[in-house]
MARLOTOR-803550 format. One record per atom (N, C-alpha, C): chain; residue number from 0; x, y, z; atom name. Coordinates in Angstrom, 2 decimals, padded with zeros to 5 digits, always signed. Layout:
<atoms>
A,NUM,X,Y,Z,CA
...
</atoms>
This chain:
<atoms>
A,0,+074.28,+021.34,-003.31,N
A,0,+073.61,+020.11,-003.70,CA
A,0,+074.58,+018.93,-003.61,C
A,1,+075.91,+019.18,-003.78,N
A,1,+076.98,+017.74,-003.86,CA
A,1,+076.91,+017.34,-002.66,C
A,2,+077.20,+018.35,-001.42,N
A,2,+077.28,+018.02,-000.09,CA
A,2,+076.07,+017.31,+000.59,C
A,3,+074.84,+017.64,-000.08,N
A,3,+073.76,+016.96,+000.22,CA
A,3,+073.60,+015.52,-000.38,C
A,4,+074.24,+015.55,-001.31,N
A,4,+074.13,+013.91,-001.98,CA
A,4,+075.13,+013.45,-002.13,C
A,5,+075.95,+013.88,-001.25,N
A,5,+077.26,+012.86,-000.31,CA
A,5,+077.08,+012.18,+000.91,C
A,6,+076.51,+013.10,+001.43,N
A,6,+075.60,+012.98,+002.72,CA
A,6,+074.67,+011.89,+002.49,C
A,7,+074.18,+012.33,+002.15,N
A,7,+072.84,+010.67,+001.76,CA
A,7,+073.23,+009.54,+001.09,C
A,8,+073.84,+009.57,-000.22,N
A,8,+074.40,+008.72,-000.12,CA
A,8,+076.13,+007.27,+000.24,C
A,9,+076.31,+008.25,+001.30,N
A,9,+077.25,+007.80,+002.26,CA
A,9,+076.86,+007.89,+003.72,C
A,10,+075.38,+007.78,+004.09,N
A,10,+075.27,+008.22,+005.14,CA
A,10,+076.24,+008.87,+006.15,C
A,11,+076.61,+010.00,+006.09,N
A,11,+077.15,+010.89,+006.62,CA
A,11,+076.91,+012.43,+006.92,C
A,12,+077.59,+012.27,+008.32,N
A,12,+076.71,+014.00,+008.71,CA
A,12,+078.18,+014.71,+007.87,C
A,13,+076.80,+016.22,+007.52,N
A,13,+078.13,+017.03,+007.24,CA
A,13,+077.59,+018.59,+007.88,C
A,14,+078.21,+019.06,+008.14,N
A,14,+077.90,+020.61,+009.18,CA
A,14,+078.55,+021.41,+007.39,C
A,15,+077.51,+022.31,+007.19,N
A,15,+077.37,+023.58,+005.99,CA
A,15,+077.07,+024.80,+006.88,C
A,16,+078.00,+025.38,+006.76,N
A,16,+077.87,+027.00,+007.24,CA
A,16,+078.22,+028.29,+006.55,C
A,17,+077.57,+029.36,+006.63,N
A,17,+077.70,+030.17,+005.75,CA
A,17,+076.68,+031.71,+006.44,C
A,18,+076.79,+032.82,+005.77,N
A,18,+076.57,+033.65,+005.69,CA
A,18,+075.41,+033.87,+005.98,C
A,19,+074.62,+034.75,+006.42,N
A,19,+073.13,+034.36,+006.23,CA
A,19,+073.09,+035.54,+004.37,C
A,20,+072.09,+035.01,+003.52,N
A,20,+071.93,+035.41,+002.42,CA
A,20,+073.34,+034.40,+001.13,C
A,21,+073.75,+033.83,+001.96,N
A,21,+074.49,+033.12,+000.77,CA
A,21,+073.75,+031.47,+000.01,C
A,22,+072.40,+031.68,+000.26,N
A,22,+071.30,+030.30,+000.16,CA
A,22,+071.69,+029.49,+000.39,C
A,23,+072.14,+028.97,+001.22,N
A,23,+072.15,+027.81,+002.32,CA
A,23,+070.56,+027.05,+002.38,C
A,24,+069.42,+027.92,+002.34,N
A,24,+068.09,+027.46,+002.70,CA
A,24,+067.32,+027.28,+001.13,C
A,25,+067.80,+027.83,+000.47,N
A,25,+067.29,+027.82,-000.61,CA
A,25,+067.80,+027.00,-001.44,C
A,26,+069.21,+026.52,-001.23,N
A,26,+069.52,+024.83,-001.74,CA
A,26,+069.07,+024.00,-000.59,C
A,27,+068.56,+023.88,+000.03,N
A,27,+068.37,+022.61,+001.00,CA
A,27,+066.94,+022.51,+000.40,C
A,28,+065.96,+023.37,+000.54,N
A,28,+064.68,+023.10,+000.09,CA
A,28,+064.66,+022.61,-001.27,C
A,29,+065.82,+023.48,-002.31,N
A,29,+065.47,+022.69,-003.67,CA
A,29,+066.04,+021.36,-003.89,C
A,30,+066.84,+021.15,-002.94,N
A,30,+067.57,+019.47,-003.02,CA
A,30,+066.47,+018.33,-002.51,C
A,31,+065.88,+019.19,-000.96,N
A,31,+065.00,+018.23,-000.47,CA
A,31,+063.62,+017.79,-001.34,C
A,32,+062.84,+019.16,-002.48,N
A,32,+062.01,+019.06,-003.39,CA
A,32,+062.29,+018.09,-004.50,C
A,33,+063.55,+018.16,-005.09,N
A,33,+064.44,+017.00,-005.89,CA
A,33,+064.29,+015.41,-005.55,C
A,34,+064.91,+015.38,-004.29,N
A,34,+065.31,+013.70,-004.19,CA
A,34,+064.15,+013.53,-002.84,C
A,35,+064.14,+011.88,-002.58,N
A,35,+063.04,+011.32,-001.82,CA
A,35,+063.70,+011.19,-000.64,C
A,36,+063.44,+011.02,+000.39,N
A,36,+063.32,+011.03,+001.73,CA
A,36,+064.78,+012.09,+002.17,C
A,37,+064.26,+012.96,+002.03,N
A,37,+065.54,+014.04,+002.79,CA
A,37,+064.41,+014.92,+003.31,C
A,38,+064.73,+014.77,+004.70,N
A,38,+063.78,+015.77,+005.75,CA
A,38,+064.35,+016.74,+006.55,C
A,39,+064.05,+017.63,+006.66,N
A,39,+064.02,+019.15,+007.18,CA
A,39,+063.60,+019.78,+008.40,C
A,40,+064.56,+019.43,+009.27,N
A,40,+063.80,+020.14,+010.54,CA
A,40,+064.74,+021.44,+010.66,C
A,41,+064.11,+022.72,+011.19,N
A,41,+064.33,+024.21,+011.83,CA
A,41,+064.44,+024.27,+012.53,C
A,42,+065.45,+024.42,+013.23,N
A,42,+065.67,+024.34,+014.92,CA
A,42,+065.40,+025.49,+015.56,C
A,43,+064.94,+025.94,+016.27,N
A,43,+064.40,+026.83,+016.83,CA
A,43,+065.30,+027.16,+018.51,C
A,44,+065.28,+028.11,+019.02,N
A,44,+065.72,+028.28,+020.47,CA
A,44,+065.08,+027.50,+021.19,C
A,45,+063.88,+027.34,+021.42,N
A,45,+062.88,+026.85,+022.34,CA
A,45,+062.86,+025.19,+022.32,C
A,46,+063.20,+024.73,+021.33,N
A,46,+063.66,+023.33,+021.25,CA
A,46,+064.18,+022.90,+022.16,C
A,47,+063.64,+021.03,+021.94,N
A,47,+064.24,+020.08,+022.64,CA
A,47,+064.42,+019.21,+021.98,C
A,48,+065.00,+018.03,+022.43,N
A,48,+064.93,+016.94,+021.69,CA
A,48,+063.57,+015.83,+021.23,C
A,49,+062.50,+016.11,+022.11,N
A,49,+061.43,+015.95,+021.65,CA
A,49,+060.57,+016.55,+020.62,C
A,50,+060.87,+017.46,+020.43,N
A,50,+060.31,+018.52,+019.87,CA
A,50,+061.04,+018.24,+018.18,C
A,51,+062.50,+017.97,+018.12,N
A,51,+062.84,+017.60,+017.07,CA
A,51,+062.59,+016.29,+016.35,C
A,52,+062.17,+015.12,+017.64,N
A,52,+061.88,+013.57,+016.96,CA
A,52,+060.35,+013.70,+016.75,C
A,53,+059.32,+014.69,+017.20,N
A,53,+058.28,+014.82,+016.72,CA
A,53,+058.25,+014.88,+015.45,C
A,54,+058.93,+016.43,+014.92,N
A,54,+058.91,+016.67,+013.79,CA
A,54,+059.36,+015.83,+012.93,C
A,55,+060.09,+015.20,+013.10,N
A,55,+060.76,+014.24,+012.23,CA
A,55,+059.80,+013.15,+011.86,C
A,56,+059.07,+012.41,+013.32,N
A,56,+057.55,+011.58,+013.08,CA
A,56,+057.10,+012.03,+012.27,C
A,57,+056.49,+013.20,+011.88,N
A,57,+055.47,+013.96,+011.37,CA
A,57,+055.96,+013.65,+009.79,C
A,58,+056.69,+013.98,+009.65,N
A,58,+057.87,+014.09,+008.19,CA
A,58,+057.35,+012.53,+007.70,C
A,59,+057.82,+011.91,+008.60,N
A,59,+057.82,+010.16,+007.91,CA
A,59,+056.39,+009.54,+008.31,C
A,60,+055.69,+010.16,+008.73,N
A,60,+054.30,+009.40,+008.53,CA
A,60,+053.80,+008.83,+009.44,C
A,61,+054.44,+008.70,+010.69,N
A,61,+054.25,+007.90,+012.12,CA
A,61,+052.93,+008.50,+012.70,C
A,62,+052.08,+007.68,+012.57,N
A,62,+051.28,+007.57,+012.97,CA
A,62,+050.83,+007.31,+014.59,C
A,63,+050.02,+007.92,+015.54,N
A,63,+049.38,+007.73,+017.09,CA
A,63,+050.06,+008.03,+017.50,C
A,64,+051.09,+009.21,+017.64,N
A,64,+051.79,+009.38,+018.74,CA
A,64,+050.79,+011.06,+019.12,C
A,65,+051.25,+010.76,+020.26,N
A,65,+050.77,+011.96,+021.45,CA
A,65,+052.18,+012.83,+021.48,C
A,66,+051.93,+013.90,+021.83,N
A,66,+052.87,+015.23,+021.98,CA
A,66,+052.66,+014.81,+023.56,C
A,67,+051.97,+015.21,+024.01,N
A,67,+051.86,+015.68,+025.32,CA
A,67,+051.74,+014.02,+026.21,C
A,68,+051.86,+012.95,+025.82,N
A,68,+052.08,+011.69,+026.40,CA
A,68,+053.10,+010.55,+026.34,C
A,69,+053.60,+011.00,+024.82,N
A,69,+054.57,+010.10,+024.38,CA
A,69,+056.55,+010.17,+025.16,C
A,70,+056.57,+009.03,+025.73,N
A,70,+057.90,+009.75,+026.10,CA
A,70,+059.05,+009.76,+025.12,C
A,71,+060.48,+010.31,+025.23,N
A,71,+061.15,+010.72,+024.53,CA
A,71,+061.90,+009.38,+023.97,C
A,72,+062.12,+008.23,+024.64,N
A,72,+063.15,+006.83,+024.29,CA
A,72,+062.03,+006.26,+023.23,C
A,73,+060.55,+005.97,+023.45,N
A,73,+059.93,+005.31,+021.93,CA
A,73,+059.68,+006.08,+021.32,C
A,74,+059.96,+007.39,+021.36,N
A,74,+059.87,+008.37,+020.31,CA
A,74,+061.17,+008.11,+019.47,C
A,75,+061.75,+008.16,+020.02,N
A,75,+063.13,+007.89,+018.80,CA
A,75,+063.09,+006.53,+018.42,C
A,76,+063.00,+005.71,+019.10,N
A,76,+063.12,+004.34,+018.47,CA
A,76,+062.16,+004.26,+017.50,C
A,77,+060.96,+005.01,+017.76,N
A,77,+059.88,+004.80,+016.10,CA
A,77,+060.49,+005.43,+014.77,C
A,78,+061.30,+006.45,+015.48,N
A,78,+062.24,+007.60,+014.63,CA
A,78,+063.12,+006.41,+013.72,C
A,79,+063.98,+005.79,+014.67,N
A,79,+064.97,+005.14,+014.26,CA
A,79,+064.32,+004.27,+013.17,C
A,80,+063.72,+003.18,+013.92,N
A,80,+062.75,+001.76,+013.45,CA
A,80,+062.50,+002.18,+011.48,C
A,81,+061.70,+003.19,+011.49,N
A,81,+061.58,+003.46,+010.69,CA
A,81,+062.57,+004.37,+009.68,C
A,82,+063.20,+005.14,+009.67,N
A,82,+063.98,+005.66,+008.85,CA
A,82,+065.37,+003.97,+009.09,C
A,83,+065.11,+003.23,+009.48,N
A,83,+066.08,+002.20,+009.42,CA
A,83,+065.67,+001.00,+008.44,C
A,84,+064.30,+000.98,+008.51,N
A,84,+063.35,-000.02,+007.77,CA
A,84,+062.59,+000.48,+006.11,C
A,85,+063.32,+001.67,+005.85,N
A,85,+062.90,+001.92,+004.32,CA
A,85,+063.59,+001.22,+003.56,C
A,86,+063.23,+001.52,+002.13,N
A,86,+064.27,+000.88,+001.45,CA
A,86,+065.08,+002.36,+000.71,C
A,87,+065.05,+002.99,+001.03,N
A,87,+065.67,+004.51,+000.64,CA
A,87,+067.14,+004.91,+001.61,C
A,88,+067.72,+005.67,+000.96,N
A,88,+069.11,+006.24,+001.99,CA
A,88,+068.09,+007.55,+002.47,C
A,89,+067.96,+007.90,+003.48,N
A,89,+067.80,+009.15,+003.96,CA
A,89,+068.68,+009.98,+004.17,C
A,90,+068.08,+011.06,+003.98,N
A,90,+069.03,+012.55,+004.69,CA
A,90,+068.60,+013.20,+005.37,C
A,91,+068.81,+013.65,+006.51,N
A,91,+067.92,+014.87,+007.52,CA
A,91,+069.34,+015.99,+007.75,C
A,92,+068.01,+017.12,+007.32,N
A,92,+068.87,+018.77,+007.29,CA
A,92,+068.47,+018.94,+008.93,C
A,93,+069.30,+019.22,+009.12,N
A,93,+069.22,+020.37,+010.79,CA
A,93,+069.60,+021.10,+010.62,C
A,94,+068.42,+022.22,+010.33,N
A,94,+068.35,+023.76,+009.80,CA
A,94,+068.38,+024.70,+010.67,C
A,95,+069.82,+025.63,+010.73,N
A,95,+070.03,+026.31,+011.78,CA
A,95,+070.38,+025.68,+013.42,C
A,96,+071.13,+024.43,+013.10,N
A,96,+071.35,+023.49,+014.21,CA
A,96,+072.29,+024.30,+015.53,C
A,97,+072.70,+025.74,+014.96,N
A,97,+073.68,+026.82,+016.29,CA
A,97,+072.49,+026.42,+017.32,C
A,98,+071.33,+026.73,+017.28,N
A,98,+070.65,+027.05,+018.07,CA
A,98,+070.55,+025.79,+018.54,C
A,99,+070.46,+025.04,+018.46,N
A,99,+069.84,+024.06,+019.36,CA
A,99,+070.95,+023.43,+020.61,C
A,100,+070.03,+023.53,+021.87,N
A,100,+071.25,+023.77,+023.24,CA
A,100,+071.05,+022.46,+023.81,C
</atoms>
């Protein structure tokens, strides 16, 4: 939980690694249930980078975007725009980020 609310509020990335079974996932969910805008994406093998600024849309509320039309540069900039234009510090977990190539 400290590393998570160092992170947010210092905006700063921090890479947490560990064991699998040492709850790594089970403090991220109870930190993210705790405090306001800390979002959670699972990275998966099959991922892309679209696939991660979707989810992230989805998370913050962005509204009309297309999967299958939207390209990847105003996808992030709505990403950005907005997690830049709250009045909150955000945090985003990249859960299981090995995988993503």
């Amino acid at each position: 939980e400290y590393s998570c609310r160092l992170a947010q509020q210092n905006n700063m990335f921090i890479g947490i690694i560990g064991e699998t079974g040492y709850g790594k996932s089970t403090s991220f969910d109870y930190f993210r249930k705790n405090n306001k805008n800390v979002f959670k994406v699972t990275i998966e093998k099959s991922m892309n980078s679209a696939d991660l600024y979707f989810d992230l849309a989805n998370q913050l509320g962005i509204k009309g975007l297309d999967f299958n039309k939207t390209r990847l540069n105003p996808l992030i900039r709505s990403v950005s725009y907005t997690l830049n234009n709250n009045s909150h510090q955000n945090l985003i977990i990249l859960y299981e980020a090995g995988k993503f190539t």
